[in-house]
N, CA and C atoms as an extended XYZ file, in Angstrom:
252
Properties=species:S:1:pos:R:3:atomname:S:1:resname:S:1:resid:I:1 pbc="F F F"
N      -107.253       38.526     -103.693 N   UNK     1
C      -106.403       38.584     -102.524 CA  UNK     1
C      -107.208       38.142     -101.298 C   UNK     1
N      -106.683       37.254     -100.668 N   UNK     2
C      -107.543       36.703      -99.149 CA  UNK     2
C      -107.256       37.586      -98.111 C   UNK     2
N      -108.380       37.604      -97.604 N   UNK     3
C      -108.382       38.731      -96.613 CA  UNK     3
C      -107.943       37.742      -94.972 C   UNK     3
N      -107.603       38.350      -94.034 N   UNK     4
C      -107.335       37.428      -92.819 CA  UNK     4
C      -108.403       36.493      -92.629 C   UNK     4
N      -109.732       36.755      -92.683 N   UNK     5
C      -110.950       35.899      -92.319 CA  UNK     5
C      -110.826       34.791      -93.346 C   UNK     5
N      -110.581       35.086      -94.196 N   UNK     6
C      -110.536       34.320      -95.383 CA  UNK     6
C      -109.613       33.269      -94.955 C   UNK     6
N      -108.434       33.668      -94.890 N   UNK     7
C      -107.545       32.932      -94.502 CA  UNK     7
C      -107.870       31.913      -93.075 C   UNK     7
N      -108.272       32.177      -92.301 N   UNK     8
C      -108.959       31.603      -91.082 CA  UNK     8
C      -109.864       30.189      -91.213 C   UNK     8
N      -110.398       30.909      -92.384 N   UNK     9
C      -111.704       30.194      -92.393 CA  UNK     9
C      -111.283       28.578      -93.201 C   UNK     9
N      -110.375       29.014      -94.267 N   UNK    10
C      -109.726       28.204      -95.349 CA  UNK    10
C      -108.453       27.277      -94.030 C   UNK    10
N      -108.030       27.787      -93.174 N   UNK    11
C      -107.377       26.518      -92.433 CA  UNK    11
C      -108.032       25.897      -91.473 C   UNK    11
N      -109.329       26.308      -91.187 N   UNK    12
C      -110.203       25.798      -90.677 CA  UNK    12
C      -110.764       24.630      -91.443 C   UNK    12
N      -111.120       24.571      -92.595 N   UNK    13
C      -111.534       23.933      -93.281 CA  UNK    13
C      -110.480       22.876      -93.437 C   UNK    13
N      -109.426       22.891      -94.218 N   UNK    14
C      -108.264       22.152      -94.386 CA  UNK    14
C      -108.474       21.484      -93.104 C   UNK    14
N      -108.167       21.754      -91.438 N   UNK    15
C      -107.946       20.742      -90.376 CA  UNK    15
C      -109.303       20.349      -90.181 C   UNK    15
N      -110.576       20.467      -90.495 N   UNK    16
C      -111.649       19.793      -90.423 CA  UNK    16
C      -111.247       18.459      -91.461 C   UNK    16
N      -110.961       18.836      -92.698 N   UNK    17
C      -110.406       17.652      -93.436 CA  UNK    17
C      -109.865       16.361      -92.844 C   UNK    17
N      -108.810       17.080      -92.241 N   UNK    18
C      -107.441       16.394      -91.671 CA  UNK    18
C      -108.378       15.284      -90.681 C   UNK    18
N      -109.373       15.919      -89.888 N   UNK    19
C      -109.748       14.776      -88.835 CA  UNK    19
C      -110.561       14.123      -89.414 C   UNK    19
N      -111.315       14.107      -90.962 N   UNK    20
C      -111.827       13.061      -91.748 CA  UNK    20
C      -110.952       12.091      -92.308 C   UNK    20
N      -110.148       12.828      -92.267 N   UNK    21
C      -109.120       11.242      -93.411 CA  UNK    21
C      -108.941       10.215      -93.072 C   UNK    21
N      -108.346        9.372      -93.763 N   UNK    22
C      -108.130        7.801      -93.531 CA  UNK    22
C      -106.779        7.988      -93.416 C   UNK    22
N      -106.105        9.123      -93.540 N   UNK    23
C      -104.400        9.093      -93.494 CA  UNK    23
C      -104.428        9.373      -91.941 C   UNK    23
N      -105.029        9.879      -90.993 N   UNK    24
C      -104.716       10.706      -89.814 CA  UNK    24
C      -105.633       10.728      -88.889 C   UNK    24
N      -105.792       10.573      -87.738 N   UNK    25
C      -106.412       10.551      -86.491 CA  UNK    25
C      -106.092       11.136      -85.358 C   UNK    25
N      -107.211       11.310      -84.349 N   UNK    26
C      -106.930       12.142      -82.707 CA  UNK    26
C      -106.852       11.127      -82.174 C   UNK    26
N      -106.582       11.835      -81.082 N   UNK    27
C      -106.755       10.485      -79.602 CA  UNK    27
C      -108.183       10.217      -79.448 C   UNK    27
N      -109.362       11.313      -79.797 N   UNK    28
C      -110.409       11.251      -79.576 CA  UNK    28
C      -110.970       10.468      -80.844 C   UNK    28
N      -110.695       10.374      -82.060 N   UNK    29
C      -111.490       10.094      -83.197 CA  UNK    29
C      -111.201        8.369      -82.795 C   UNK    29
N      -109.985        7.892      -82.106 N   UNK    30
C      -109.543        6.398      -81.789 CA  UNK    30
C      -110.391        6.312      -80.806 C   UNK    30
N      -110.533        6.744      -79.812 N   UNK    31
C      -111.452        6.580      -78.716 CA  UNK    31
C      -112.658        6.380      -78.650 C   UNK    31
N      -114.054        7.457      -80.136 N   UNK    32
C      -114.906        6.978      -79.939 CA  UNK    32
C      -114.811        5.561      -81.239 C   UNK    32
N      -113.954        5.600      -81.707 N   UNK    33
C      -114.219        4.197      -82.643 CA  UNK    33
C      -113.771        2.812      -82.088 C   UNK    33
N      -113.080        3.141      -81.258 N   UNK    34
C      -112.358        1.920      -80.704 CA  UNK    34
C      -112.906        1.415      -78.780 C   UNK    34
N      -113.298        2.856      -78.354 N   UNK    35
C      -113.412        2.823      -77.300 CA  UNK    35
C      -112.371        2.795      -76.021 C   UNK    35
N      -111.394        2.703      -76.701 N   UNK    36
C      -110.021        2.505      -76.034 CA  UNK    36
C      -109.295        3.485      -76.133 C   UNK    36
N      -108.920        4.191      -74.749 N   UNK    37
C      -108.116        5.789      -74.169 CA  UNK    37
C      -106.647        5.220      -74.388 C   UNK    37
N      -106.181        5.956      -75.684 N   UNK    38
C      -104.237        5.872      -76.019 CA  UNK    38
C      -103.834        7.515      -75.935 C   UNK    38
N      -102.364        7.032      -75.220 N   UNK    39
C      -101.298        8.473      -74.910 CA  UNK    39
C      -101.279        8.821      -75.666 C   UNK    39
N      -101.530        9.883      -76.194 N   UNK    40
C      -100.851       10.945      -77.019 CA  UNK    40
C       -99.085       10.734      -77.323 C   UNK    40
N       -98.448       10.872      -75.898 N   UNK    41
C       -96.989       10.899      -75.579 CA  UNK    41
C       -96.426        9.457      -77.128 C   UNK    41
N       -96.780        8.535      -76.907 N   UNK    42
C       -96.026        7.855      -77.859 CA  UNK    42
C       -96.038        8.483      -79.270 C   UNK    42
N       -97.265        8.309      -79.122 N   UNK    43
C       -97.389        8.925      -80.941 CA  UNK    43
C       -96.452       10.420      -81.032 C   UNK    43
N       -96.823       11.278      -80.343 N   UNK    44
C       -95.923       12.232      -80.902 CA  UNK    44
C       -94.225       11.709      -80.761 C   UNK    44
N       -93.775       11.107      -79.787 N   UNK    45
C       -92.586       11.115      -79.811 CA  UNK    45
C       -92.143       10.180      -81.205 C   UNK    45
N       -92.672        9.263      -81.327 N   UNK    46
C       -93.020        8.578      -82.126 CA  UNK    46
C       -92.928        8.997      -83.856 C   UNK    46
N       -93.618       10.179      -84.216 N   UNK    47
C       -93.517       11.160      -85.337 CA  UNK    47
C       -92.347       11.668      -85.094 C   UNK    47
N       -91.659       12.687      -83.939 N   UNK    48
C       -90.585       13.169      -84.064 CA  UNK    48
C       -89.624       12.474      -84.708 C   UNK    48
N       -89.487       11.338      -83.764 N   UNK    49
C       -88.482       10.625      -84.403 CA  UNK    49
C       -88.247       10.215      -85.936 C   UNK    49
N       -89.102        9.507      -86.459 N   UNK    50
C       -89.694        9.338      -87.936 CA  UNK    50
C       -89.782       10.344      -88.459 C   UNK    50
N       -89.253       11.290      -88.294 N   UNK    51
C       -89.622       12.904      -88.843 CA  UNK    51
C       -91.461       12.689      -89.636 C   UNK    51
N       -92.163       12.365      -89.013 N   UNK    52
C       -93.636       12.256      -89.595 CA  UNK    52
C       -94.214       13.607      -89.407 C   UNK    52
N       -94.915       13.915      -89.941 N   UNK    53
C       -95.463       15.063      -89.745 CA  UNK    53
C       -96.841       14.703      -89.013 C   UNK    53
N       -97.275       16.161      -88.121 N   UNK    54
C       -98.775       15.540      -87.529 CA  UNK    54
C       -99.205       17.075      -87.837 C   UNK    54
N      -100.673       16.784      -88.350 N   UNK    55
C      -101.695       17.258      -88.352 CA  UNK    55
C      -102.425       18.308      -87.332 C   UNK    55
N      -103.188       19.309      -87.367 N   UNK    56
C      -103.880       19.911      -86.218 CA  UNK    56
C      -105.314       20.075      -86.717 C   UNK    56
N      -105.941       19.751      -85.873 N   UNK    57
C      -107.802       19.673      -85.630 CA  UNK    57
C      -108.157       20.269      -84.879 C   UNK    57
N      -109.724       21.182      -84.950 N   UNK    58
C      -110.635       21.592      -84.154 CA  UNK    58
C      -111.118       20.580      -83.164 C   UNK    58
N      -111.250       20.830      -82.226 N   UNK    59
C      -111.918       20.133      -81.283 CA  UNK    59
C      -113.168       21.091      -80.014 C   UNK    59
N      -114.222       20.849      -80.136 N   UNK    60
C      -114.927       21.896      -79.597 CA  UNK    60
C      -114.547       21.734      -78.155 C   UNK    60
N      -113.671       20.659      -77.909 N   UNK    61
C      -113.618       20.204      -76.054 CA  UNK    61
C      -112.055       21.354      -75.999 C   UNK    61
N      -111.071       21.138      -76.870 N   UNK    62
C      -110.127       21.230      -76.374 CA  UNK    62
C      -109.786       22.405      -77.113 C   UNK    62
N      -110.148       22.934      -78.354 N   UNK    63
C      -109.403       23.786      -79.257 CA  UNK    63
C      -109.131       22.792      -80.141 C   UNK    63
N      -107.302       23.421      -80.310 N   UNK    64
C      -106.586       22.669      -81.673 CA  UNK    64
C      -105.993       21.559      -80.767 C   UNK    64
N      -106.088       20.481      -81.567 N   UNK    65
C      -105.404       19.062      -81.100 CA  UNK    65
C      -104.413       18.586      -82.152 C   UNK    65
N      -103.631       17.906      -81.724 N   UNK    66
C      -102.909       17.053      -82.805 CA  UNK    66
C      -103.618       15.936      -83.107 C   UNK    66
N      -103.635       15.509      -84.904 N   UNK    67
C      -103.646       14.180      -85.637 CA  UNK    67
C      -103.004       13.476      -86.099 C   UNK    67
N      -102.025       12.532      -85.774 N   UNK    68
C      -101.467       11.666      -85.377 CA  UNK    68
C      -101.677       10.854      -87.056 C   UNK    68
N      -100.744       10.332      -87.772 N   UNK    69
C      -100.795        9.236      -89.243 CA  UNK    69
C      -100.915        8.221      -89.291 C   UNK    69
N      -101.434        7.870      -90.042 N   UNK    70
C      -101.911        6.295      -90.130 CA  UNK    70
C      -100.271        5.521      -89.276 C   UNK    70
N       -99.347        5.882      -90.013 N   UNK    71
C       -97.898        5.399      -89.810 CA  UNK    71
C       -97.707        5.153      -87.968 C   UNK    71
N       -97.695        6.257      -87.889 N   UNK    72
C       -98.039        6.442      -86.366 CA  UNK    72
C       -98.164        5.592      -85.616 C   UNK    72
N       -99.896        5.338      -85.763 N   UNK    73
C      -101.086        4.894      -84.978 CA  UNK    73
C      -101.073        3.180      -85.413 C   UNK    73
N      -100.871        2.741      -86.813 N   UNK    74
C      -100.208        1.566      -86.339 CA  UNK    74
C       -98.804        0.817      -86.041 C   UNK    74
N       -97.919        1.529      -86.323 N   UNK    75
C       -97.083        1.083      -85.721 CA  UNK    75
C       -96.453        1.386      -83.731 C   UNK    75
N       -97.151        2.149      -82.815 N   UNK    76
C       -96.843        2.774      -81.891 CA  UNK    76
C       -98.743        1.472      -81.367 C   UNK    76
N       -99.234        1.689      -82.043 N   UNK    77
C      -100.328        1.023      -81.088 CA  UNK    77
C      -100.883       -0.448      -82.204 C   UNK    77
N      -100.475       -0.412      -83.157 N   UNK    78
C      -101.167       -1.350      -84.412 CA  UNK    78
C      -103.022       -1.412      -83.903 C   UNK    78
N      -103.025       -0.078      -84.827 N   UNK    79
C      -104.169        0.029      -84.922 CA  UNK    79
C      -104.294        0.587      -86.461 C   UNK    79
N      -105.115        0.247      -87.379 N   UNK    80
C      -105.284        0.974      -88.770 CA  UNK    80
C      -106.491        1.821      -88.489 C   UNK    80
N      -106.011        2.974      -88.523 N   UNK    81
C      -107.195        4.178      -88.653 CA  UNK    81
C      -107.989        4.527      -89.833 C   UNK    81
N      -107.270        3.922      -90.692 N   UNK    82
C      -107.860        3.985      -92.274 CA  UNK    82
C      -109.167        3.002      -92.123 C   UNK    82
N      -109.685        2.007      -91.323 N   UNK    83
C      -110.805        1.825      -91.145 CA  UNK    83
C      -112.023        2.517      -90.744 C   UNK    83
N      -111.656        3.475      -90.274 N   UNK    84
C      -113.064        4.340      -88.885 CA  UNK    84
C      -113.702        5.570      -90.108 C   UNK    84
């Protein structure tokens, strides 16, 4: 049986994942690979619409952030994140 910490620790892990993948990206993981600052605002509206699902990441600047899908990120900016 998982105890709360347990549990904590295990979705911690999972959204550390999430900001490694080649399926999903931050505004920040595009930024230091690309160098180039993109809105947030599209991409999420962007998922809503597409019913896409987005992701949440640690970020030591901000907390939890959203990660944004490959789907997303190139079609709203045509960028393939599956490169970085």
């Amino acid at each position: 049986m998982n105890t709360a910490s347990q549990k904590v620790k295990e979705n911690e892990k999972s959204k550390q994942e999430l900001d490694r993948s080649k399926e999903y990206a931050t505004i920040k993981k595009v930024y230091i690979n690309t160098g180039i600052k993109f809105k947030w605002k599209p991409l999420k509206d962007y998922c809503k619409l597409s019913k896409l699902k987005m992701g949440e990441v640690f970020d030591q600047n901000y907390g939890i952030v959203k990660s944004y899908p490959l789907k997303a990120w190139k079609d709203v900016y045509n960028i393939d994140v599956s490169e970085f």
